[in-house]
Every structure is written in structure tokens, then in C-alpha cells.
PQR file with spaces between the fields and no chain letter, atoms N, CA, C, O and H, PARSE charges and radii, in Angstrom:
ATOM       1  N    UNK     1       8.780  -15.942    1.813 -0.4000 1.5000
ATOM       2  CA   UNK     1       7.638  -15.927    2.701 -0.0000 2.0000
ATOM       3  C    UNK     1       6.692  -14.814    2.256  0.5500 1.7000
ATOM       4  O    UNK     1       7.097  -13.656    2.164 -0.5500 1.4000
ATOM       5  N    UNK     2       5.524  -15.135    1.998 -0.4000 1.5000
ATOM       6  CA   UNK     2       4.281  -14.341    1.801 -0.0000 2.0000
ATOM       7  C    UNK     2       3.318  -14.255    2.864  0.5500 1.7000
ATOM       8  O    UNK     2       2.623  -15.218    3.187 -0.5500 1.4000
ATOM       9  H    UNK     2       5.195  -16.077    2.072  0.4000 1.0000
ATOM      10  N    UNK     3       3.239  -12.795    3.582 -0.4000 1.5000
ATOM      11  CA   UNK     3       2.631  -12.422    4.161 -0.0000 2.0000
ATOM      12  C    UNK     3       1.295  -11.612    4.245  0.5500 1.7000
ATOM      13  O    UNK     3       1.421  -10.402    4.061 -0.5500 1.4000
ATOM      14  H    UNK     3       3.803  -12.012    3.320  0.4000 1.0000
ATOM      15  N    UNK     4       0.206  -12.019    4.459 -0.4000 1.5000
ATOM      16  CA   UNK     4      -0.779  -10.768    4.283 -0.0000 2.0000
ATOM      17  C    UNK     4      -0.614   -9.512    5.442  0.5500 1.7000
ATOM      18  O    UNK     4      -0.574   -9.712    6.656 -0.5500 1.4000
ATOM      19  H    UNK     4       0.104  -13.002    4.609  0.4000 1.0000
ATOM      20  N    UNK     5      -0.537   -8.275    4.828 -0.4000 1.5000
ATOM      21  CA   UNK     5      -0.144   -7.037    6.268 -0.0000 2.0000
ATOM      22  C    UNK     5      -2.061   -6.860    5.996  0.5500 1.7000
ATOM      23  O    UNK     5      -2.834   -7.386    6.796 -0.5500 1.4000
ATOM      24  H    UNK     5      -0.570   -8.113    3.842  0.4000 1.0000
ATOM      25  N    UNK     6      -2.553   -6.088    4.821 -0.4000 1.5000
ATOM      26  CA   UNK     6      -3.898   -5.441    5.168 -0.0000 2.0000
ATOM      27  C    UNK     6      -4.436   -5.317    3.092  0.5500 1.7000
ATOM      28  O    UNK     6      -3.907   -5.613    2.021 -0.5500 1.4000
ATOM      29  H    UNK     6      -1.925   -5.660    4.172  0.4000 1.0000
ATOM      30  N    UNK     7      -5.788   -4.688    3.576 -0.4000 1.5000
ATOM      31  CA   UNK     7      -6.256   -4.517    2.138 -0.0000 2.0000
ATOM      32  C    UNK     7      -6.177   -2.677    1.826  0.5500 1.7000
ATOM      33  O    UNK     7      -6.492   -1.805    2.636 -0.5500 1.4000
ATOM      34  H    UNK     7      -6.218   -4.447    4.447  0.4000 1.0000
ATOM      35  N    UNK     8      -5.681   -2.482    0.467 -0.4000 1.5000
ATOM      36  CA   UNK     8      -5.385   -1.061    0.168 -0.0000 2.0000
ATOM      37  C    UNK     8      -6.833   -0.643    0.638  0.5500 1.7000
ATOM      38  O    UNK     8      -7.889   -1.228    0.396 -0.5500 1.4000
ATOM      39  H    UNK     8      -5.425   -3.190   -0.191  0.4000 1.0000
ATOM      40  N    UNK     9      -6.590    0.730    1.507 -0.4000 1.5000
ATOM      41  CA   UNK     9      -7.908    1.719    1.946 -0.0000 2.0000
ATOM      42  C    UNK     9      -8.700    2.381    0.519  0.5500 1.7000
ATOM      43  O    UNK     9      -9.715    3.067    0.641 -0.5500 1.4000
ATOM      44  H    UNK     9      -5.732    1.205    1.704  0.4000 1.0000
ATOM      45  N    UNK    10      -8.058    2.058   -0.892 -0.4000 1.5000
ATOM      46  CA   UNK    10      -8.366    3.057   -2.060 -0.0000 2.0000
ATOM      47  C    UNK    10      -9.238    2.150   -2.732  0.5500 1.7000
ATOM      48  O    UNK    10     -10.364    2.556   -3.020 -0.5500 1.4000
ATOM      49  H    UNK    10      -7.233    1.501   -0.991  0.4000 1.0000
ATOM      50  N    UNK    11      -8.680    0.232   -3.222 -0.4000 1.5000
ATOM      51  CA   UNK    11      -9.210   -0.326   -3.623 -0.0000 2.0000
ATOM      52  C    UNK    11      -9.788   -1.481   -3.567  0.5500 1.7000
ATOM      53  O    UNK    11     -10.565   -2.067   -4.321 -0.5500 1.4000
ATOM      54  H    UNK    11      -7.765   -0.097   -2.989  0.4000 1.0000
ATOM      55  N    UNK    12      -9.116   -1.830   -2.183 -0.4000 1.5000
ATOM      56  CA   UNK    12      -8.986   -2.824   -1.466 -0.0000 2.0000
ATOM      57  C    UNK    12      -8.253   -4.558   -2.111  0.5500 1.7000
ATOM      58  O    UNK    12      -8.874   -5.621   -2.111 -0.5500 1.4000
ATOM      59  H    UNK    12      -8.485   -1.354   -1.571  0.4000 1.0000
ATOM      60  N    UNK    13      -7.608   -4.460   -2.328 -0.4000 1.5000
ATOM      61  CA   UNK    13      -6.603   -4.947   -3.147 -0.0000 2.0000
ATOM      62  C    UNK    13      -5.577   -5.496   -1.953  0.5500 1.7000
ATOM      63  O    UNK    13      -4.820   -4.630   -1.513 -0.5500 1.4000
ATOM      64  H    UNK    13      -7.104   -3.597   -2.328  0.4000 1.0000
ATOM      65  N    UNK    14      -5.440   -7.031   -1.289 -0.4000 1.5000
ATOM      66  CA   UNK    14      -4.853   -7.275   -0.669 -0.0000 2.0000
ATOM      67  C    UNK    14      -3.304   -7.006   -0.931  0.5500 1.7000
ATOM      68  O    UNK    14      -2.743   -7.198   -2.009 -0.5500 1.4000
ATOM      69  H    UNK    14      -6.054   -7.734   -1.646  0.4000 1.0000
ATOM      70  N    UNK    15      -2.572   -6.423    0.493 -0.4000 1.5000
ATOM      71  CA   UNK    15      -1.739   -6.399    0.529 -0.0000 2.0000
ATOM      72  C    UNK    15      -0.451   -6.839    1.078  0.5500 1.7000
ATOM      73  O    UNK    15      -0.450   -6.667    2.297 -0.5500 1.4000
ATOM      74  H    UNK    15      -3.027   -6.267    1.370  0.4000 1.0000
ATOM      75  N    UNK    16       0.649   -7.342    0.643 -0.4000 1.5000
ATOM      76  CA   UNK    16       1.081   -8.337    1.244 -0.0000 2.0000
ATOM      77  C    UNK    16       2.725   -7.831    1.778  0.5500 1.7000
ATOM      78  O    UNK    16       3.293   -6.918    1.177 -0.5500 1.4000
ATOM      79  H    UNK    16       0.649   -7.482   -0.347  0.4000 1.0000
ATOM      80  N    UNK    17       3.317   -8.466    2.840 -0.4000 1.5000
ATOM      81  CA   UNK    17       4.901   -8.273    2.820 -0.0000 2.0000
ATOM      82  C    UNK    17       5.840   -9.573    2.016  0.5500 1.7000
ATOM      83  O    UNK    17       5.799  -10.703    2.504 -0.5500 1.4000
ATOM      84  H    UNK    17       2.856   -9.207    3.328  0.4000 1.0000
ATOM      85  N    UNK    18       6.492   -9.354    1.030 -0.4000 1.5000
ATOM      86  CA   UNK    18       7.135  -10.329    0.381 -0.0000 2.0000
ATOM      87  C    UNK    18       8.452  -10.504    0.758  0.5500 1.7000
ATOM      88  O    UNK    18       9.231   -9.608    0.433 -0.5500 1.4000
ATOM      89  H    UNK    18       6.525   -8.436    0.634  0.4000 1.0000
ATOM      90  N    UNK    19       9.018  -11.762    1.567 -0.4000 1.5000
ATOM      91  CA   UNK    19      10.286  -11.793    2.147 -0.0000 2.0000
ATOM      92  C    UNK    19      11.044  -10.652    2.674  0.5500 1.7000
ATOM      93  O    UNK    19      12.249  -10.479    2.491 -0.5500 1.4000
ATOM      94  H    UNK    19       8.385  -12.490    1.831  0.4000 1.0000
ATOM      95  N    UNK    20       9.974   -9.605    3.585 -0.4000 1.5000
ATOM      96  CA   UNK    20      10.507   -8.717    4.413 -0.0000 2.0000
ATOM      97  C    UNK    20      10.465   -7.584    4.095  0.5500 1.7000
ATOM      98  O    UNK    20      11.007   -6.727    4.794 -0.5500 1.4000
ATOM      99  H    UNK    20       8.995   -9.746    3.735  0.4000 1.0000
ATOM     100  N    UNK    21       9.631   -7.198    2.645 -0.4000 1.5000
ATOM     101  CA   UNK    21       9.254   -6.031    1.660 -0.0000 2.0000
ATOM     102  C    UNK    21       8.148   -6.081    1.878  0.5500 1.7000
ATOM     103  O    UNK    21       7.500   -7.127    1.926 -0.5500 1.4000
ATOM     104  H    UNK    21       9.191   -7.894    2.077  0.4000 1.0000
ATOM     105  N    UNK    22       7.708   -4.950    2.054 -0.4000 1.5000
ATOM     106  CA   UNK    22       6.755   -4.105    2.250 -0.0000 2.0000
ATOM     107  C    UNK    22       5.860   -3.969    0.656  0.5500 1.7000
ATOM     108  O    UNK    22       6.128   -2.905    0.098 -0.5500 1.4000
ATOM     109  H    UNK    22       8.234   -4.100    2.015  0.4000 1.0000
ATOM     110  N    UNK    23       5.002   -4.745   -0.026 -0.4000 1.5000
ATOM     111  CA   UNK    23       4.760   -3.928   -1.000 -0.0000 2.0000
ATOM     112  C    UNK    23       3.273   -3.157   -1.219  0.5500 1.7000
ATOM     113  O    UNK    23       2.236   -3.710   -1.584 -0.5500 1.4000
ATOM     114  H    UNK    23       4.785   -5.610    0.426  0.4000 1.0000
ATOM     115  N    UNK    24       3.452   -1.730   -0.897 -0.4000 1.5000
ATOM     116  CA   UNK    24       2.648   -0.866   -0.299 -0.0000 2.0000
ATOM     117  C    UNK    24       3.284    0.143    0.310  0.5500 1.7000
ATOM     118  O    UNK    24       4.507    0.109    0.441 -0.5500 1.4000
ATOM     119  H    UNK    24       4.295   -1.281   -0.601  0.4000 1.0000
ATOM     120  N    UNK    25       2.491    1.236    0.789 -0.4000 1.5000
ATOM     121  CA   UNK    25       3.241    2.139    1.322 -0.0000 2.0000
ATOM     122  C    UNK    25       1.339    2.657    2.316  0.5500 1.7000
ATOM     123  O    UNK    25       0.184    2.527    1.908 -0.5500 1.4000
ATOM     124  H    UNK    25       1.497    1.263    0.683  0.4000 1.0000
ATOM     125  N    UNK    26       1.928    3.259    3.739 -0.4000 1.5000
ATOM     126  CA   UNK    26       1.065    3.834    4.239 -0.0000 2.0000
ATOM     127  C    UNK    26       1.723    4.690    4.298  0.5500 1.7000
ATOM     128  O    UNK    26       2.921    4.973    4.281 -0.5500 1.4000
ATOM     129  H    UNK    26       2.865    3.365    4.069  0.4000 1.0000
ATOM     130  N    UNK    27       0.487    5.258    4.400 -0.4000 1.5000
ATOM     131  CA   UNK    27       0.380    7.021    4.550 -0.0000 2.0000
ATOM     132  C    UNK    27       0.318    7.740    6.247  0.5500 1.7000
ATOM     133  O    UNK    27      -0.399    7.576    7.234 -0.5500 1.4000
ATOM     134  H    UNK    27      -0.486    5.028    4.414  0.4000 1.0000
ATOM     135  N    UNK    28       1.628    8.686    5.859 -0.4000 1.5000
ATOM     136  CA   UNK    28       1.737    9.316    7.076 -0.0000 2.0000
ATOM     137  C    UNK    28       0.660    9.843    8.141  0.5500 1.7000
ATOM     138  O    UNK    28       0.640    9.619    9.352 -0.5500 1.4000
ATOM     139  H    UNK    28       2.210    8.819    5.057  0.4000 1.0000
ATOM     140  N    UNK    29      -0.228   10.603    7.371 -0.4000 1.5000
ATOM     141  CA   UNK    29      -1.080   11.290    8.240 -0.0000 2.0000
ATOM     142  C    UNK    29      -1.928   10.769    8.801  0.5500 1.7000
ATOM     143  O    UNK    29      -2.056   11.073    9.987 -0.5500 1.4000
ATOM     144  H    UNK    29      -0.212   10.785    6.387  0.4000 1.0000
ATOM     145  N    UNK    30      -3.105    9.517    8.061 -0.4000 1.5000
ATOM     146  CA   UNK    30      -3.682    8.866    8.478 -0.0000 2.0000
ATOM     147  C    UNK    30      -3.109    7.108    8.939  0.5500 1.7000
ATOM     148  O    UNK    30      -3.710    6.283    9.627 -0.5500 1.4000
ATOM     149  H    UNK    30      -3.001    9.271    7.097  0.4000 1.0000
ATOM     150  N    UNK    31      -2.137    7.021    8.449 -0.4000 1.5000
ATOM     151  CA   UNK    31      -1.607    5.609    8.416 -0.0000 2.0000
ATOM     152  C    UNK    31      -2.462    4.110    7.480  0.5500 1.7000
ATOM     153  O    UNK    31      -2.393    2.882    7.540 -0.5500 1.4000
ATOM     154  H    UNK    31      -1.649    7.691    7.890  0.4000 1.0000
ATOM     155  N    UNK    32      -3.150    5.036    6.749 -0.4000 1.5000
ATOM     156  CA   UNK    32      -4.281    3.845    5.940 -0.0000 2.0000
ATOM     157  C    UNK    32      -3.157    3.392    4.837  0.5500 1.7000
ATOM     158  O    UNK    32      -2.377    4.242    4.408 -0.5500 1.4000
ATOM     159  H    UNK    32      -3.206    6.034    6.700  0.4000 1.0000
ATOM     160  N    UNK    33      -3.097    2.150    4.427 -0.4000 1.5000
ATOM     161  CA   UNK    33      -2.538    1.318    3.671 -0.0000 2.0000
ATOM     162  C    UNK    33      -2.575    1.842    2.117  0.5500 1.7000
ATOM     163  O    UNK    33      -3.672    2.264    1.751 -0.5500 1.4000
ATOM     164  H    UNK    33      -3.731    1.460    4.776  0.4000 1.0000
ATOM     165  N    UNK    34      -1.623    1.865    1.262 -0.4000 1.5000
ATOM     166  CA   UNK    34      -2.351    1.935   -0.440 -0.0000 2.0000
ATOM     167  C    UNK    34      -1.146    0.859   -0.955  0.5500 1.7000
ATOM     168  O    UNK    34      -0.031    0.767   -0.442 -0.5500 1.4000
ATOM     169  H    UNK    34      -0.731    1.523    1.559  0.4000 1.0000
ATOM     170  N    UNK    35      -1.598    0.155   -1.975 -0.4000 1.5000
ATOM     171  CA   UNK    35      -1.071   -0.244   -2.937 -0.0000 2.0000
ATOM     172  C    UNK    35      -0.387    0.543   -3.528  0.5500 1.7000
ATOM     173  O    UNK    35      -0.589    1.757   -3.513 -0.5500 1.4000
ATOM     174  H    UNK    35      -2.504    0.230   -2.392  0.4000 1.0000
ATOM     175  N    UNK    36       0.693   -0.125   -4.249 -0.4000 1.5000
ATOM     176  CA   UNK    36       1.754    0.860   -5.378 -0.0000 2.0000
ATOM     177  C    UNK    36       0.712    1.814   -6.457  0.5500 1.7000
ATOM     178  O    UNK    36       0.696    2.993   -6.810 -0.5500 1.4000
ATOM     179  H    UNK    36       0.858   -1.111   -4.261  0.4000 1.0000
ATOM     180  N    UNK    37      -0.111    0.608   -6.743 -0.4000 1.5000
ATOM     181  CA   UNK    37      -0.962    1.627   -8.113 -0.0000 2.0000
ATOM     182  C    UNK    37      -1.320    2.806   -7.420  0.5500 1.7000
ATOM     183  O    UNK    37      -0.737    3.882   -7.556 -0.5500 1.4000
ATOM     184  H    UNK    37      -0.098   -0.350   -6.457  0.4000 1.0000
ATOM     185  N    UNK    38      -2.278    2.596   -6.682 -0.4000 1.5000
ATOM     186  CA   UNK    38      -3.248    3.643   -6.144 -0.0000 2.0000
ATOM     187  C    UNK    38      -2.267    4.655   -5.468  0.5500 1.7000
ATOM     188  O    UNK    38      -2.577    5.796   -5.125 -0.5500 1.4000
ATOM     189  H    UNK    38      -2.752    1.722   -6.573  0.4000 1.0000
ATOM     190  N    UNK    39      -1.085    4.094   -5.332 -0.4000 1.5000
ATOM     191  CA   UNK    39      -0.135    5.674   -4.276 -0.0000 2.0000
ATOM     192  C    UNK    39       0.303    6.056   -5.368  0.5500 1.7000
ATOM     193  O    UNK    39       0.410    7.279   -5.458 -0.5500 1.4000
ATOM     194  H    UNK    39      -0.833    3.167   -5.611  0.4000 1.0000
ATOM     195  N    UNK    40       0.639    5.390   -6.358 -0.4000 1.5000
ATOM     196  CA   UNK    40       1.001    6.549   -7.893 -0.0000 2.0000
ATOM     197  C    UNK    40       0.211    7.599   -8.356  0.5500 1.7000
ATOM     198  O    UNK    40       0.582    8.751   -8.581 -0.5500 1.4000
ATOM     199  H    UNK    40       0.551    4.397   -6.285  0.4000 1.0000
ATOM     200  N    UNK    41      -1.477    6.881   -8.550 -0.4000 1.5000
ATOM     201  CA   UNK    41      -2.498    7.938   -8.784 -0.0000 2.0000
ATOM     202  C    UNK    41      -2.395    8.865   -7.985  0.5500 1.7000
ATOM     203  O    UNK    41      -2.441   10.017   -8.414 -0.5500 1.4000
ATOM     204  H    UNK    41      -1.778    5.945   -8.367  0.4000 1.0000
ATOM     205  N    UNK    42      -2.199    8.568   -6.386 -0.4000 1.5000
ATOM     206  CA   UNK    42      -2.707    9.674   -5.358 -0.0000 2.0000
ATOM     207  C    UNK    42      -1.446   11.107   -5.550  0.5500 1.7000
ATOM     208  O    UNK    42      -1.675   12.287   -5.282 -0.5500 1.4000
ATOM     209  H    UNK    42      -2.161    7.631   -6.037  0.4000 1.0000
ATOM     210  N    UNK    43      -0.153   10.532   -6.080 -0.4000 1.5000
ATOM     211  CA   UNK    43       0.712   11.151   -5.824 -0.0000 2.0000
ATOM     212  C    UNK    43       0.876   12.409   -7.293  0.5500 1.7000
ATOM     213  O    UNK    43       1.037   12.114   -8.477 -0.5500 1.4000
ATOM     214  H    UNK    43       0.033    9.574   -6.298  0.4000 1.0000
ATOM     215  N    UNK    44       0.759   13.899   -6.645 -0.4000 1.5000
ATOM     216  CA   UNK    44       0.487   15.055   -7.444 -0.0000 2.0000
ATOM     217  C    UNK    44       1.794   15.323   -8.201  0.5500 1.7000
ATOM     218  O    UNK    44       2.890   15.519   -7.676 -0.5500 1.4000
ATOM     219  H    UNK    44       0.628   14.138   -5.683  0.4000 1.0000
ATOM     220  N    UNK    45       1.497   15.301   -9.596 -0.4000 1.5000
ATOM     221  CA   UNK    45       2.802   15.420  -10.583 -0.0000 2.0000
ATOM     222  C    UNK    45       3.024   16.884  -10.616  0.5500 1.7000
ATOM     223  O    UNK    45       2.067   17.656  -10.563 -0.5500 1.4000
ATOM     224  H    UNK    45       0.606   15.142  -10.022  0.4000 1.0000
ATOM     225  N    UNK    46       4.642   17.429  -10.728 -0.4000 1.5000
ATOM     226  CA   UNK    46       5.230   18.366  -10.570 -0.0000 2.0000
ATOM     227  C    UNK    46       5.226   18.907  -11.924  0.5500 1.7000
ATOM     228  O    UNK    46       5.795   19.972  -12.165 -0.5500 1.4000
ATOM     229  H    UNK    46       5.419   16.802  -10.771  0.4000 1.0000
């Protein structure tokens, strides 16, 4: 089952739940949606 949840807040790049997966991640503080790509970019390398 393919679901649409929302479009990424970064690129807008629909985002979907795939048989009960989430693929995307929101963000805690604001709760805005990102795609995998765009939460990789956002995320600060150690």
C-alpha cells in the first residue's frame, strides 16, 4: 500500500508511507516533513 503523508518542507518532493514505513523523517522542533535526501544534507557531519 502506497500512501501519500505530505510534500518535503526543503524540496517539496512528495512524500509517501510505503506498507507502514514512513519514508521521511520530521523534524522534532518544528514537525515539518523532509525527505531522506534533504535530512542527509540538513544533518551536520562530525
Amino acid at each position: 500500500m502506497k500512501e501519500l503523508v505530505g510534500n518535503c518542507s526543503a524540496c517539496n518532493k512528495e512524500v509517501f508511507c510505503l506498507d507502514g514505513f514512513f519514508n521521511g523523517i520530521i523534524q522534532d522542533d518544528d514537525k515539518k516533513i523532509l525527505c531522506f535526501e534533504c535530512a542527509e544534507e540538513n544533518t551536520p557531519e562530525k
